[in-house]
C-alpha angles and dihedrals in degrees: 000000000000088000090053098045091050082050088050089070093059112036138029123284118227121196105189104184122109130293096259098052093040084056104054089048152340157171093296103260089012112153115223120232099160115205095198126023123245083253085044099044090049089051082062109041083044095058095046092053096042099022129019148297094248082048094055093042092048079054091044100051087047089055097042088048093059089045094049090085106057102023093087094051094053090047096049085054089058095052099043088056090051096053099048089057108034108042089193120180081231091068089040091048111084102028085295099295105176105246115190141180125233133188140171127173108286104013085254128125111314089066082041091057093047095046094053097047087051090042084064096059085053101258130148104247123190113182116198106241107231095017123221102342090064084050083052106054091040094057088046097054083053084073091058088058121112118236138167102239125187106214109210098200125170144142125281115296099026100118096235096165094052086051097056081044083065104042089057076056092057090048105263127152100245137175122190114213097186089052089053082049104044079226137104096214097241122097075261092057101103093061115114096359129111122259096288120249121255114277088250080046089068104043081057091058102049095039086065091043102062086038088060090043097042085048089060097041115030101175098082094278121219104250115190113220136188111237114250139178122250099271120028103206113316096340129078133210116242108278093232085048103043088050099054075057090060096046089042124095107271118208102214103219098217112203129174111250097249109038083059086054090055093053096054093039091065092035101052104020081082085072125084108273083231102062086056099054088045078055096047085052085057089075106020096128091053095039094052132249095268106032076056087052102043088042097049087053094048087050085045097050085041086247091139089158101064087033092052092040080063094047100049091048085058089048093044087053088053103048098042090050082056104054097042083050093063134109125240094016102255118258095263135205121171122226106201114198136164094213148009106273114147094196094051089048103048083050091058092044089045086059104027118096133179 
């Protein structure tokens, strides 16, 4: 595992189970060239279980035969993309011989077959023993690893994720969340973002994530973090992770009301004002009957000041409930600040210290 992640840095990733698993999740950047179909790859599962191994494997080999065409030109396109945009010194080692790397779910014979049609063209082939359920359980015992995390919590508005933008330029050692999650954490989180992962999809992505910062650093790094509840969207954070969060310092980022309301006015009035009252519905039984209505008349007449004044009191409610709910009280130092500026802030966390 650790040989083929190293690898993984240098030359192209190829998953080779079906569509559909390739869909739910993968190794994080991992290109599909499915050896079976979904239709194919239940034929198969169907006759060993009713039928017979040998039954399953004659199934298997009609279906690789037909494959075996068109499976090396797939694959070269893949290379060749990967080439053009990663110019590795793998790819420049060994008179350029194309290397790849190939993995099914259980390192059987589907990444067997592909390897040894590709071995045939020449090419460097690594297959990843055990597939991706070793990858699995790997990216989840990243999760059990200590790290000093920085948690970068404030109220709504407060541009929290430009600020940790600003602290990678500083330097600092960052992951996004919300980036990992294609979600902004908020019932309008979902605006402007692509369709989130799988939740298995995600754990994928950040797994990957702390192995790449903790390679780099391996004497436990300070990574600076936004706050976040336990679920973004429709995704959570791992329960062992979420909870070192919890138990991490965490820099209140202190913003006047309305300067936050300014910020999220300019950042979420691009949007149809459809779409954000389909958003204010969302919570309606938490906001309240009449704060919905007033807010979805405010969205209705394009007053988004006064409608997102009513949004971010309810936010400032619920994040303030939270963090007086937990247990023990988080370890607490207070950024105070006069506006939203993403380049001062991240100047006063950079020197401030518990």
């Amino acid at each position: 595992m650790d040989h083929f992640l190293s690898l993984s840095q240098e030359l192209p990733v190829i998953d080779v189970r079906s569509p559909g698993e390739y869909h739910h999740a993968h190794w994080p950047g991992a290109f599909n060239v499915p050896l079976f179909t979904d239709e194919q790859r239940a034929i198969i599962g169907t006759a060993y279980k009713k039928q017979s191994r040998r039954a399953a494997v004659n199934h298997g080999l009609k279906f690789f035969s037909e494959r075996m065409k068109t499976i090396p030109g797939e694959i070269e396109n893949v290379i060749s993309g990967w080439k053009q945009k990663n110019e590795s010194s793998a790819f420049r080692a060994r008179d350029n011989k194309p290397g790849i790397l190939i993995y099914c779910w259980r390192g059987g014979m589907r990444s067997g077959a592909v390897a040894w049609l590709m071995s045939l063209y020449g090419d460097r082939i690594y297959t990843l023993n055990g597939g991706y359920k070793v990858f699995r359980r790997w990216a989840l015992a990243q999760f059990e690893k200590k790290y000093s995390l920085k948690v970068l919590g404030g109220y709504t508005g407060s541009g929290k994720t430009e600020i940790l933008k600003e602290l990678e330029k500083n330097g600092k050692t960052i992951i996004d969340l919300e980036g990992l999650a294609n979600h902004k954490g908020s019932a309008f989180g979902s605006l402007g973002e692509q369709p989130q992962p799988s939740h298995e999809m995600f754990e994928n992505r950040l797994a990957l994530q702390l192995w790449e910062v903790s390679k780099h650093n391996k004497d436990n790094p300070e990574i600076w973090i936004e706050d976040e509840s336990a679920h973004i969207g429709t995704v959570g954070i791992p329960k062992v992770f979420w909870q070192r969060m919890r138990d991490s310092p965490l820099y209140f980022i202190d913003i006047p009301f309305c300067e936050r309301v300014d910020h999220i006015e300019k950042t979420y009035s691009i949007f149809d004002k459809e779409k954000l009252i389909d958003c204010t519905l969302k919570i309606q039984k938490r906001l309240g009957g009449l704060n919905t209505k007033n807010a979805i008349q405010f969205f209705s007449e394009n007053n988004f000041r006064e409608a997102f004044s009513i949004l971010i009191e309810y936010y400032d409610k619920m994040y303030s409930k939270s963090l007086n709910n937990r247990q023990p009280l988080p370890l607490l130092k207070k950024i105070n600040c006069d506006k939203v500026n993403c380049t001062d802030t991240a100047k006063k966390l950079s020197l401030s210290t518990f």
